[in-house]
VODOSE-580934 format. One record per residue (C-alpha): x, z, y; residue number from 0. Coordinates in steps of 0.05 Angstrom, whole numbers, plus 5000, padded with zeros to 4 digits. Example, Ala and Ser with C-alpha at 12.3 -4.5 7.8 and 13.67 -1.06 7.14 Angstrom:
<recs>
<rec u="5246" w="5156" v="4910" i="0"/>
<rec u="5273" w="5143" v="4979" i="1"/>
</recs>
This chain:
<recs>
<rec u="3693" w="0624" v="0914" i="0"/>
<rec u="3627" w="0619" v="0873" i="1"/>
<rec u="3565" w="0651" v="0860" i="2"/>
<rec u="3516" w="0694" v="0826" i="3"/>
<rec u="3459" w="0646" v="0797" i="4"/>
<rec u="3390" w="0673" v="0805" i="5"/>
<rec u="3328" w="0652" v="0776" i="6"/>
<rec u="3317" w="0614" v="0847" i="7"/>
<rec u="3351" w="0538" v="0840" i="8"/>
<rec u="3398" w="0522" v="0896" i="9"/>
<rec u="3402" w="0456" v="0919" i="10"/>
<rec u="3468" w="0422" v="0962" i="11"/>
<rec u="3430" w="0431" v="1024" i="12"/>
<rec u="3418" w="0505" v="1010" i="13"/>
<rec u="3489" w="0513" v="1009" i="14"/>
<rec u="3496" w="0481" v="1062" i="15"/>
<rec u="3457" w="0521" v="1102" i="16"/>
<rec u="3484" w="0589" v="1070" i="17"/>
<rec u="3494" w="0645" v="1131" i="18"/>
<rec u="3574" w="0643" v="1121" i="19"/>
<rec u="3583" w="0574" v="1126" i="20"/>
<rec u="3541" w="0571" v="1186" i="21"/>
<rec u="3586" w="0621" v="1212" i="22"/>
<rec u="3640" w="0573" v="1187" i="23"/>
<rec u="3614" w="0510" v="1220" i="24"/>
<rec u="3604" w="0552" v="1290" i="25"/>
<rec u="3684" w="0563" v="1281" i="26"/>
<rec u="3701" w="0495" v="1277" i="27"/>
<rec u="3654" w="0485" v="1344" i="28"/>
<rec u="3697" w="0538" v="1375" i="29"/>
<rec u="3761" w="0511" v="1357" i="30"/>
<rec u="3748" w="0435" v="1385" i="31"/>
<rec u="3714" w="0470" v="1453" i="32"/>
<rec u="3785" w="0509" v="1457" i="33"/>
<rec u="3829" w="0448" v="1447" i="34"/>
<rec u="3784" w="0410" v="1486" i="35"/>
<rec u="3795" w="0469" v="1540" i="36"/>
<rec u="3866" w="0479" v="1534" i="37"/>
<rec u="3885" w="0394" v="1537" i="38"/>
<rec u="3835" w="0378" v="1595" i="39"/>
<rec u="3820" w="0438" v="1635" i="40"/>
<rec u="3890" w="0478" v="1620" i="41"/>
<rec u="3883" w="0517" v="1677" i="42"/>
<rec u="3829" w="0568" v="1663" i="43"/>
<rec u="3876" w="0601" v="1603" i="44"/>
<rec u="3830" w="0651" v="1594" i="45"/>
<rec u="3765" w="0602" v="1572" i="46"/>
<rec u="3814" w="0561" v="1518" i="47"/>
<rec u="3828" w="0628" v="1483" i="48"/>
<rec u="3777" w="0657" v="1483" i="49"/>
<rec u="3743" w="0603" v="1453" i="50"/>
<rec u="3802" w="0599" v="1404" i="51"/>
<rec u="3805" w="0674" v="1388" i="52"/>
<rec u="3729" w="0668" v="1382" i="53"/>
<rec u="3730" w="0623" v="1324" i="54"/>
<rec u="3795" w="0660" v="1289" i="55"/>
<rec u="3749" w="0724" v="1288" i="56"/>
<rec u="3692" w="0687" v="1258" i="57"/>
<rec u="3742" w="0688" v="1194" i="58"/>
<rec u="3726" w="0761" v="1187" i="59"/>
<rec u="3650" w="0753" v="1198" i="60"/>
<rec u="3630" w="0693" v="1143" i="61"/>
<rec u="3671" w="0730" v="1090" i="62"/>
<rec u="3627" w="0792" v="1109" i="63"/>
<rec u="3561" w="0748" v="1114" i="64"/>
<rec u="3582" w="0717" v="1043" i="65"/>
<rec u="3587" w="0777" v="0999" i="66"/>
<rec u="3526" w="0810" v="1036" i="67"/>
<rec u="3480" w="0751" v="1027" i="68"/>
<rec u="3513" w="0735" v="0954" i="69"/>
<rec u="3521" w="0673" v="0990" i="70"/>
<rec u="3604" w="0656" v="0966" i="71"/>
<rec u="3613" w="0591" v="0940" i="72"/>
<rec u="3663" w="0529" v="0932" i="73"/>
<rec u="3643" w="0499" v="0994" i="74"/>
<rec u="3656" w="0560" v="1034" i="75"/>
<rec u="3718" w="0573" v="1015" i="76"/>
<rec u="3746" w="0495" v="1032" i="77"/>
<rec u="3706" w="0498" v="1093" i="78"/>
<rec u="3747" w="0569" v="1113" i="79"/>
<rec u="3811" w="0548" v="1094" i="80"/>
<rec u="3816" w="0482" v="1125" i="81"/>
<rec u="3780" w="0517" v="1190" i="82"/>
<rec u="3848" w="0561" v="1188" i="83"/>
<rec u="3900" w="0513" v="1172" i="84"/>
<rec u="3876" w="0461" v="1222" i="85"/>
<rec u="3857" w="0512" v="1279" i="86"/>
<rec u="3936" w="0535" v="1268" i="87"/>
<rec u="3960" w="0465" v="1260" i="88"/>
<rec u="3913" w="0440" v="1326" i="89"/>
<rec u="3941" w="0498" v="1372" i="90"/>
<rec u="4019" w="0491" v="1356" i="91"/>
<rec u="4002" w="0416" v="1377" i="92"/>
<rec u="3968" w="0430" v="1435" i="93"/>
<rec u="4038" w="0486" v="1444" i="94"/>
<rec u="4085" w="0418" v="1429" i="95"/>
<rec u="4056" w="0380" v="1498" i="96"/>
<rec u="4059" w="0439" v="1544" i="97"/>
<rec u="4134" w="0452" v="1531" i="98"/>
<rec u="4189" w="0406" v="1560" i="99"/>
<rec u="4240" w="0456" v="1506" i="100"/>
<rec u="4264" w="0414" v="1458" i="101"/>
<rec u="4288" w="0474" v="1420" i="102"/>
<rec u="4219" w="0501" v="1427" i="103"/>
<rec u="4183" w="0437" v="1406" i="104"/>
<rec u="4230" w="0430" v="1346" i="105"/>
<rec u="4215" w="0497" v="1320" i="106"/>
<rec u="4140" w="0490" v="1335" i="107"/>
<rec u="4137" w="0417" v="1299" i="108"/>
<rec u="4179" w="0448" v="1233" i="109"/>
<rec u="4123" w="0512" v="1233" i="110"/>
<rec u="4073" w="0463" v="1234" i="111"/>
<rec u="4103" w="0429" v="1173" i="112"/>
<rec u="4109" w="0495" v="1141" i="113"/>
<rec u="4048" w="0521" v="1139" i="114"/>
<rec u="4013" w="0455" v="1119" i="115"/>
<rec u="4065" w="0444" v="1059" i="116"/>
<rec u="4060" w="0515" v="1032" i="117"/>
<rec u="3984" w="0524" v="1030" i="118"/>
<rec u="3978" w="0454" v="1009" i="119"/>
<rec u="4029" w="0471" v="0956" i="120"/>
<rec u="4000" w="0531" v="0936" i="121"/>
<rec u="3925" w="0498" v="0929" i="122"/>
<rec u="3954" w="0450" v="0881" i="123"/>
<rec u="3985" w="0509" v="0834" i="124"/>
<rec u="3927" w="0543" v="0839" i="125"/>
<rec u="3887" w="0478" v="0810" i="126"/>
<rec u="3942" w="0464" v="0769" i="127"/>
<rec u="3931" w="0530" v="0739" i="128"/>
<rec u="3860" w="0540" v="0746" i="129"/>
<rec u="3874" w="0600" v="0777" i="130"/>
<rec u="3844" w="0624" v="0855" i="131"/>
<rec u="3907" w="0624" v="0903" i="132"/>
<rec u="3907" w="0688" v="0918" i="133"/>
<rec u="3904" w="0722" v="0846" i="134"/>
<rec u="3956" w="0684" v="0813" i="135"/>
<rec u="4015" w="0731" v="0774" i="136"/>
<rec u="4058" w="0681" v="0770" i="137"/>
<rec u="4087" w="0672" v="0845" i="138"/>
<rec u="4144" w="0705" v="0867" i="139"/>
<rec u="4132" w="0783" v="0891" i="140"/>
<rec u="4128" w="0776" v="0962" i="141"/>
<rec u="4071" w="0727" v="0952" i="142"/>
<rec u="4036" w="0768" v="0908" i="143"/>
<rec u="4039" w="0828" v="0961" i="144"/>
<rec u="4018" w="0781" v="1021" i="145"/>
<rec u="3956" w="0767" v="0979" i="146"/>
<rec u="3942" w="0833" v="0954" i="147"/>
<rec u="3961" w="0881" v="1008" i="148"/>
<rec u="3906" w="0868" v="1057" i="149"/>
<rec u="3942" w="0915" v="1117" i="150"/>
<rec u="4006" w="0872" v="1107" i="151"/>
<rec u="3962" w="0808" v="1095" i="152"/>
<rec u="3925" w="0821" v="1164" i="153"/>
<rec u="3990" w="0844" v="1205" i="154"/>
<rec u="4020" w="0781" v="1181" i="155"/>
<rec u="3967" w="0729" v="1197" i="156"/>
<rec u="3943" w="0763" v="1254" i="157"/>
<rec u="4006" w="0764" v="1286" i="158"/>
<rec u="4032" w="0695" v="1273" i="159"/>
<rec u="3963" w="0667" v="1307" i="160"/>
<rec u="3972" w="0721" v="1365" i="161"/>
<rec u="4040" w="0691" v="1376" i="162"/>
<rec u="4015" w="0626" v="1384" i="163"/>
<rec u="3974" w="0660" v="1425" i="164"/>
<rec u="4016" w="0701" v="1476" i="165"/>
<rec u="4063" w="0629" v="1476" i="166"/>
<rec u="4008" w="0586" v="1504" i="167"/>
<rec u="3989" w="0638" v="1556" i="168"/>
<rec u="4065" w="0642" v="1571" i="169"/>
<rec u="4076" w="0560" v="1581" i="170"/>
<rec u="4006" w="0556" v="1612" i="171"/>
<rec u="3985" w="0611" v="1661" i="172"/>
<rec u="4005" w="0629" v="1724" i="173"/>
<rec u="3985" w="0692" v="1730" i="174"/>
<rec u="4037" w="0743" v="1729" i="175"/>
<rec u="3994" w="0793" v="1693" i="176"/>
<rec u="3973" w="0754" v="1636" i="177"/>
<rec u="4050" w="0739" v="1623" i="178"/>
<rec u="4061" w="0807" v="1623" i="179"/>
<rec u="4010" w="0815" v="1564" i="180"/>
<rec u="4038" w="0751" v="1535" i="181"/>
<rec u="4098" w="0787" v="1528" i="182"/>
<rec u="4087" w="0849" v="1503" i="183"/>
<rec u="4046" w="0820" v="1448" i="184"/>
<rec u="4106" w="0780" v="1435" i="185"/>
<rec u="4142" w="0830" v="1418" i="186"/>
<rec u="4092" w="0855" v="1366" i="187"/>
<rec u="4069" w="0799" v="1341" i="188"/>
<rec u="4136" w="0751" v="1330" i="189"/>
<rec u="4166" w="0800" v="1270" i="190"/>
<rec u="4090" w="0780" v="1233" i="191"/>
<rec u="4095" w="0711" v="1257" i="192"/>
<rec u="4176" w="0715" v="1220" i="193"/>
<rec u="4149" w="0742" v="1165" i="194"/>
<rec u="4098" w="0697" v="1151" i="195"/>
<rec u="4144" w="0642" v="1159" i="196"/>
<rec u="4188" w="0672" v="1098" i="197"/>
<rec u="4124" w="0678" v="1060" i="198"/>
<rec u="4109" w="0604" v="1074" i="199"/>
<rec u="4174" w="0582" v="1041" i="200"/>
<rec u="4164" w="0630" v="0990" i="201"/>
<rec u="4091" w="0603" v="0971" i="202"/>
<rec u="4124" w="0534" v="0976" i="203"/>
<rec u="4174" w="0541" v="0934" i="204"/>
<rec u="4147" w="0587" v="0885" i="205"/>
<rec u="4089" w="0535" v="0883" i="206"/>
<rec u="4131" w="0483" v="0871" i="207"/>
<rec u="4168" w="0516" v="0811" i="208"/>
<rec u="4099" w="0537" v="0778" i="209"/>
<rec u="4076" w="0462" v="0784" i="210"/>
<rec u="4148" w="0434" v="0765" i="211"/>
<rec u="4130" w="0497" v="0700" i="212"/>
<rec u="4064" w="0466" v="0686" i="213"/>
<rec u="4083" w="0398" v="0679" i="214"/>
<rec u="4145" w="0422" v="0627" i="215"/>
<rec u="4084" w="0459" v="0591" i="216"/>
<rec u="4043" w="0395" v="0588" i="217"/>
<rec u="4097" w="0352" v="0561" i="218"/>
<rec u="4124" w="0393" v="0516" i="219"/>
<rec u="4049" w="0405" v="0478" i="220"/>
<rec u="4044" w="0341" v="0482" i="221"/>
<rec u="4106" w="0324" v="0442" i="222"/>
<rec u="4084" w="0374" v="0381" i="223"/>
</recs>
């Protein structure tokens, strides 16, 4: 992210205060209100995610606010992406203690490994490179489309959150009409939430190679 410099100075604290990252700071409110909800009050499924869901659509409204306001910058963009990987990361913990599925928790513990590993990955290419994550050439293809087709980047991450989603409301509530819904949007959501997981390991290790690529580069200058 960055910005357009006007003639007006901006200081840290205006920043700061930019419209998109006060968006950004009311998701991360949001997000500790829904775990909060979900851990101590589990019962009333419906308030936990809808606070959750509430913050995961404020992703859509500080990007808005950002390029409205000319109001993108550095900060934003860590604030946004640690807001997603640690909302995602939070509710597949909070998934881990209301399962007694070993097979379950497994899988959930090794997605939550994924997705911090690849994006972490991925950020470190990126700097490696000095290139923004998600305009880099040089990952592999199906990277490159996640990041550039926005109806296949939206199914996909939309999805995999929704299936977090529909499996918390399926281990949680007792309501036999909201595990109805739970599982119909299962069965939409879990081919996005598979596919994303094959992008993961396809950021990671195409992340990996290009950092593994830039080191060989380094040394190799540095021996001429």
């Amino acid at each position: 992210y960055s910005y357009t410099r006007t003639q007006t100075m901006r200081t840290a604290r205006d920043v700061l205060l930019f419209i998109p990252n006060l968006i950004g700071y009311s998701r991360v409110i949001f997000t500790l209100a829904s775990f909060f909800s979900m851990v101590y009050d589990g019962e009333k499924v419906i308030l936990g995610l809808s606070l959750y869901i509430a913050s995961f659509v404020g992703d859509l409204f500080d990007g808005i606010a950002a390029r409205k306001f000319n109001q993108c910058s550095k900060f934003g963009g860590m604030l946004d992406m640690v807001t997603d990987r640690t909302s995602t990361a939070g509710l597949i913990a909070v998934l881990t203690t209301k399962t007694t599925n070993q097979h379950l928790h497994i899988t959930l513990v090794l997605l939550l490994v994924l997705d911090i590993s690849s994006h972490w990955a991925q950020m470190v290419y990126a700097n490696t490179s000095k290139v923004h994550h998600k305009e880099m050439e040089g990952t592999l293809f199906l990277v490159r489309l996640f990041y550039s087709n926005y109806p296949f980047f939206g199914y996909l991450c939309v999805g995999a959150e929704l299936t977090y989603v529909a499996l918390y409301m399926l281990l949680v509530s007792k309501d036999e009409f909201l595990k109805s819904v739970a599982t119909a949007l299962l069965y939409v959501c879990v081919p996005a939430c598979a596919m994303k997981q094959i992008v993961n390991v396809a950021q990671l290790s195409g992340a990996c190679w290009g950092v593994a690529a830039c080191d060989a580069d380094n040394y190799n200058k540095e021996k001429k």
